[in-house]
C-alpha positions in Angstrom: -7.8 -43.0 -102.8 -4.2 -43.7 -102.7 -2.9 -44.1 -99.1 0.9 -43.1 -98.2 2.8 -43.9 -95.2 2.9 -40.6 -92.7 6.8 -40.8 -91.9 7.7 -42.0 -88.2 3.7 -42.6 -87.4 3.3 -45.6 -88.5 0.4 -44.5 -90.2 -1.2 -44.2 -93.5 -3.4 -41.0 -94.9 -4.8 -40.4 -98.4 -2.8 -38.7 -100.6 -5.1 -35.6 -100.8 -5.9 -34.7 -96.8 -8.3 -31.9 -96.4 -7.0 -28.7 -94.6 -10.0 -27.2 -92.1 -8.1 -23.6 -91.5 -11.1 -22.3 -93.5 -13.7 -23.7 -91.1 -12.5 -21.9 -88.4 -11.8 -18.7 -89.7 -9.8 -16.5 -91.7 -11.6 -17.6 -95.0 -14.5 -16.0 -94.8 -17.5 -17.2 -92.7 -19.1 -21.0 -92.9 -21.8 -22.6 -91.5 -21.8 -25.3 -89.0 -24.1 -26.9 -92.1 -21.2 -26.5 -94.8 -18.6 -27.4 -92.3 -20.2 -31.0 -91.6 -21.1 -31.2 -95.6 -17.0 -30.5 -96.6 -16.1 -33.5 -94.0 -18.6 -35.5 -95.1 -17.8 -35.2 -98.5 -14.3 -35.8 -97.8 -14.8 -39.2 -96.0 -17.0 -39.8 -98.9 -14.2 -39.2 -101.2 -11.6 -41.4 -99.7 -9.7 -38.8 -97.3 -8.6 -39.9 -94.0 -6.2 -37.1 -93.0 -7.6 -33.8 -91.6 -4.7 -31.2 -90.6 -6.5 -28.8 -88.4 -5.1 -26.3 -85.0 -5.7 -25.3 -81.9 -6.7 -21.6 -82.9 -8.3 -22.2 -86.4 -11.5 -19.8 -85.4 -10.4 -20.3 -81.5 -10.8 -23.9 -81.3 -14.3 -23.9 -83.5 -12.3 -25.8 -86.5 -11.3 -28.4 -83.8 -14.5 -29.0 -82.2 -16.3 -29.8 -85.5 -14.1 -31.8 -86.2 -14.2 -33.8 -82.7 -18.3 -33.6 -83.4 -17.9 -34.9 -87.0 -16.2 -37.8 -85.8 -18.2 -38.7 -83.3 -20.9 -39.5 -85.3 -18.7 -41.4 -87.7 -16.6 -43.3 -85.4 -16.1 -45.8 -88.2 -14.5 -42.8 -91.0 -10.5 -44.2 -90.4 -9.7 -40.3 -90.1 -6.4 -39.7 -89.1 -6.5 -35.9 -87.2 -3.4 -33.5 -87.3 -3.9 -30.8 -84.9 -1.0 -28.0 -83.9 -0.4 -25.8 -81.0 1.6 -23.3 -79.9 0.1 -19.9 -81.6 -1.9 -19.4 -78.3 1.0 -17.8 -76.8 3.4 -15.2 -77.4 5.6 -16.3 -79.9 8.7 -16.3 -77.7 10.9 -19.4 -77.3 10.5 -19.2 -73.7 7.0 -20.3 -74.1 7.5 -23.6 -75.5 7.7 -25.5 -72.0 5.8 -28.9 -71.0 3.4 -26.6 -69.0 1.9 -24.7 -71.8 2.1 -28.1 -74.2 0.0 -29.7 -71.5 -2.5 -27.1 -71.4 -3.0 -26.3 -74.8 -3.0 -30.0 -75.3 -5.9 -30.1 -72.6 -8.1 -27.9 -74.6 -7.4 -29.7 -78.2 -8.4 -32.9 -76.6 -11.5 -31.4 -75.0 -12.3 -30.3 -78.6 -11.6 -33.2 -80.7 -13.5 -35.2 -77.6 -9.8 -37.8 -77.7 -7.7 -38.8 -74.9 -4.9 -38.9 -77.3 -4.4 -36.9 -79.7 -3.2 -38.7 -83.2 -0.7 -36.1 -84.1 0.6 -32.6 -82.5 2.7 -30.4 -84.9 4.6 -27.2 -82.8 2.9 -24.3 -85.0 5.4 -22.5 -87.3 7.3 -21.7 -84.1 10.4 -19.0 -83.5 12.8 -20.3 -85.3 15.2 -20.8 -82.2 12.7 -24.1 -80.7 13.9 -26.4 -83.8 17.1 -26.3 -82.0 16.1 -26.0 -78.1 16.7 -30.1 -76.7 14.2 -29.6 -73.9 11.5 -28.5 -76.7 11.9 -32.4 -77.9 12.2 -33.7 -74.5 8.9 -32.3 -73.5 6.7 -33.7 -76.4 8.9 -37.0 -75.7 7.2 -36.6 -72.3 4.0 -36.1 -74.0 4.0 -39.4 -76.0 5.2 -41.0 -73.2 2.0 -39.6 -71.2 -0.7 -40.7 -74.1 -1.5 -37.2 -74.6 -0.2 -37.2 -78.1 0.5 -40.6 -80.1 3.2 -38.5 -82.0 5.1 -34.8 -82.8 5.3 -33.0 -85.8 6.5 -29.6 -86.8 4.4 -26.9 -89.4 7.7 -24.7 -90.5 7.6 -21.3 -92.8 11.2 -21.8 -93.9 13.1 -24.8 -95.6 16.1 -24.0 -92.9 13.8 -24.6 -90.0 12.6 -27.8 -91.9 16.2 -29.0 -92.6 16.8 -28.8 -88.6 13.2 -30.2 -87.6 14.1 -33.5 -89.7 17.4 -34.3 -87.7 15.3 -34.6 -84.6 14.9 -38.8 -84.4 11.1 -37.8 -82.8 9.8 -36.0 -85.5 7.1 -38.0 -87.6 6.1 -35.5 -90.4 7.2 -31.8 -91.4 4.3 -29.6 -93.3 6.0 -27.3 -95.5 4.6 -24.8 -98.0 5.2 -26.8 -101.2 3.3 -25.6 -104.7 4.2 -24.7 -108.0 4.5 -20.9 -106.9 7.0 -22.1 -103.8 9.4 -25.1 -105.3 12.0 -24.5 -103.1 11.4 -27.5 -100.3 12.0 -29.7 -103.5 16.3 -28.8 -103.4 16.3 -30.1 -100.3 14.0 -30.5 -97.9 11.9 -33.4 -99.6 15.4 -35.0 -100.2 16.4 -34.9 -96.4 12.9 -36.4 -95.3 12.7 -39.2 -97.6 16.2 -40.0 -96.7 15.1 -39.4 -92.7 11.8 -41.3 -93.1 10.2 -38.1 -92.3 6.7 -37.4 -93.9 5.7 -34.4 -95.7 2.6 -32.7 -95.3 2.4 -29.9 -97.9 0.0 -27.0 -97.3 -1.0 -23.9 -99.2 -1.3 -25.8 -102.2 -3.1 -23.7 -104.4 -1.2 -20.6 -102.8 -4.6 -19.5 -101.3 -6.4 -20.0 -104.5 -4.2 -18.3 -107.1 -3.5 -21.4 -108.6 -7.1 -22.2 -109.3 -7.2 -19.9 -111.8 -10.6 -18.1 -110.9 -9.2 -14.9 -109.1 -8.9 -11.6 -111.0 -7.9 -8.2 -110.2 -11.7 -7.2 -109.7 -12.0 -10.2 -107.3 -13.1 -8.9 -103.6 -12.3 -10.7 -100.3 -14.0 -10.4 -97.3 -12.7 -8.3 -94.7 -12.2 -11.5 -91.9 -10.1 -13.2 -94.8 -6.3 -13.5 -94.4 -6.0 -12.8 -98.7 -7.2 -9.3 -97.8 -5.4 -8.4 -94.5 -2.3 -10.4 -94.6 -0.9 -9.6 -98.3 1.9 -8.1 -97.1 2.5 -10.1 -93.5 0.6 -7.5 -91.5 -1.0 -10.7 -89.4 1.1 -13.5 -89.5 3.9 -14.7 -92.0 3.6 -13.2 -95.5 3.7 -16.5 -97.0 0.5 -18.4 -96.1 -0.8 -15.4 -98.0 -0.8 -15.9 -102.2 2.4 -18.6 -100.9 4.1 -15.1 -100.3 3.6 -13.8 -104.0 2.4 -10.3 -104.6 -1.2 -10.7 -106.5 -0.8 -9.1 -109.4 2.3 -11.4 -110.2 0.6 -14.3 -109.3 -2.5 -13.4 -111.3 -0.3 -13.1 -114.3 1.5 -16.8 -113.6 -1.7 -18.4 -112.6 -3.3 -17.5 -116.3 0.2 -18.7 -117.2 0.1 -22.0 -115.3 -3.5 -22.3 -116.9 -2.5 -23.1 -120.3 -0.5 -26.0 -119.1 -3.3 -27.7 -118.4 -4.5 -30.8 -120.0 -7.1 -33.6 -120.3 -9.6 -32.2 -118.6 -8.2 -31.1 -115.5 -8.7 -28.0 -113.8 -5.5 -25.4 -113.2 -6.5 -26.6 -109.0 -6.4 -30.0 -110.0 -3.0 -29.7 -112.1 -1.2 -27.8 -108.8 -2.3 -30.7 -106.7 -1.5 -33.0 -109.2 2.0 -31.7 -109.3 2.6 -31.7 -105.5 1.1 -35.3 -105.7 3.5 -36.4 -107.6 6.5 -35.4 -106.1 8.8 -38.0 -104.5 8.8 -37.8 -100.5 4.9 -36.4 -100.6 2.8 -38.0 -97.6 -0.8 -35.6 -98.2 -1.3 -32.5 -99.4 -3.7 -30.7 -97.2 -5.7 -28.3 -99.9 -9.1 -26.3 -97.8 -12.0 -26.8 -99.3 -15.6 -24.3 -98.4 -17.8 -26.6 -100.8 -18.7 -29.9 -101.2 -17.8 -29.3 -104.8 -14.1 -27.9 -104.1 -13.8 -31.2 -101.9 -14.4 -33.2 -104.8 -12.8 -31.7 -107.3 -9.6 -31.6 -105.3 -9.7 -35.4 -104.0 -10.3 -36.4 -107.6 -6.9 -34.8 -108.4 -5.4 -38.3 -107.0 -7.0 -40.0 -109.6 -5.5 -38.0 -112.2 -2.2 -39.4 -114.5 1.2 -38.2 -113.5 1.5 -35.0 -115.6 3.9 -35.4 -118.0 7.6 -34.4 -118.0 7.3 -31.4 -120.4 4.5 -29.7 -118.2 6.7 -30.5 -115.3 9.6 -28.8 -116.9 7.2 -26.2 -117.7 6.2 -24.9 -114.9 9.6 -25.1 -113.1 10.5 -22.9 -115.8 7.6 -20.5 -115.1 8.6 -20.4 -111.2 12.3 -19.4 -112.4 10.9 -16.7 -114.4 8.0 -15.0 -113.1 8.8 -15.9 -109.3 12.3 -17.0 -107.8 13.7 -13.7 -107.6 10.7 -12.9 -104.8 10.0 -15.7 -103.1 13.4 -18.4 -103.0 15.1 -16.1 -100.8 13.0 -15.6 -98.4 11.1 -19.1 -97.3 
């Protein structure tokens, strides 16, 4: 697999990473079994970049994780963790106290005495701006409790800010075809920065694989059927933001612009692959099947500049009027 330089790390992941939100929780239940079969079939596949947090099923995601990798010291995994939705989500939280101690219990997790990579969890808005917030996880690199700092944003303001910050290595950023925004400027301002980009709901939570329909029932513990309307957490980890029935009726859309063989998945992740500034794209994966299928996506030929101009014209019609403002 193709490996990309992470921004200010110094490092280099695959170009599809595997998210691990969906072995903690949220996603519906998975065994300890599938878990370890996912990450092994990832590492099989050529990824060395898991993106994972502190309260992905209250630590679980985290400490199979730190298990996997114990028995496979020799995997080259680089480990993205994030921290800071512990806590009430109140600027006054983000001091070098609580980073220490939540960065205490990731460690004790991942079974590390430096973590590879700490990204402040789609914080208020108000700590992309707060100089003692960058001072403290200065402090924290400075300690070898973190080897660097990134930042997981909701909107492409609070990205824009992030990347003036000379510490930050990497922004993660919603980025698919259903949310093209970060692409006017935010992927731009990083490249220009040396910033990386991590992009994350890249199927926007599986509408873009083109297998959901209006019958299609989701457990009760998953976020696509408690959060549709932000009732949880930000709207827009949920469908990227996009109300279902629309994005049933662009995902069948986005379907017939696919080509050669590819899946609709593999197209969407194709796309984000392919766009300039891209470090990993971070897709979940419950199977050892979805992990395959989506790492082979990096293998596939850039898509062509009429399917590219295609689906930004689909996003301009079907969904900029309800999602662009808002993220």
């Amino acid at each position: 697999m193709e490996q990309r330089g992470l921004g200010r790390t110094g490092r280099a992941v695959s170009a599809v990473g595997l998210g691990t939100w969906q072995l903690g929780a949220d996603w519906g239940a998975v065994t300890e079994p599938d878990a370890f079969a996912v990450l092994d079939a990832a590492v099989e596949s050529g990824v060395t970049f898991f993106d994972t947090a502190d309260v992905y099923g209250d630590g679980r995601s985290e400490r199979l994780i730190g298990r996997y990798l114990k028995d496979r010291p020799d995997a080259g995994v680089y480990v993205a963790t994030k921290m800071g939705r512990r806590a009430e989500q109140l600027p006054e939280n983000y001091v070098l106290d609580n980073f220490r101690a939540w960065n205490d219990r990731s460690r004790a997790n991942l079974g590390v005495d430096t973590l590879d990579l700490v990204q402040l969890h789609c914080p208020p808005s108000s700590v992309y701006s707060s100089d003692e917030v960058f001072d403290a996880l200065d402090t924290l690199v400075a300690q070898e409790r973190i080897g660097a700092y990134a930042v997981s944003v909701e909107t492409c303001a609070e990205a824009l800010t992030a990347i003036t910050r000379p510490g930050v290595a990497s922004v993660q950023i919603i980025l698919n075809p259903f949310r093209t925004k970060p692409l006017e400027e935010v992927l731009p301002a990083a490249r220009a920065a040396g910033v990386g980009i991590i992009a994350r709901v890249p199927l926007a939570s599986g509408l873009l694989s083109g297998t959901y329909t209006g019958e299609t029932v989701f457990a009760a513990d998953d976020h696509r059927a408690y959060n549709r309307l932000g009732e949880a957490f930000d709207r827009g980890e949920t469908f990227s933001g996009v109300d279902y029935g629309t994005g049933l009726a662009a995902a069948a859309e986005f379907a017939g612009l696919v080509a050669g063989g590819a899946t609709p998945a593999q197209t969407a992740l194709r796309w984000i692959i392919q766009q300039p500034g891209v470090s990993s794209v971070i897709p979940g994966a419950r199977s050892v099947a979805q992990v395959r299928a989506n790492s082979a996506a990096a293998g596939l030929p850039p898509l062509t500049a009429p399917v590219l101009e295609a689906v930004q014209e689909l996003y301009d019609r079907r969904l900029r009027a309800s999602v662009h403002p808002h993220w």
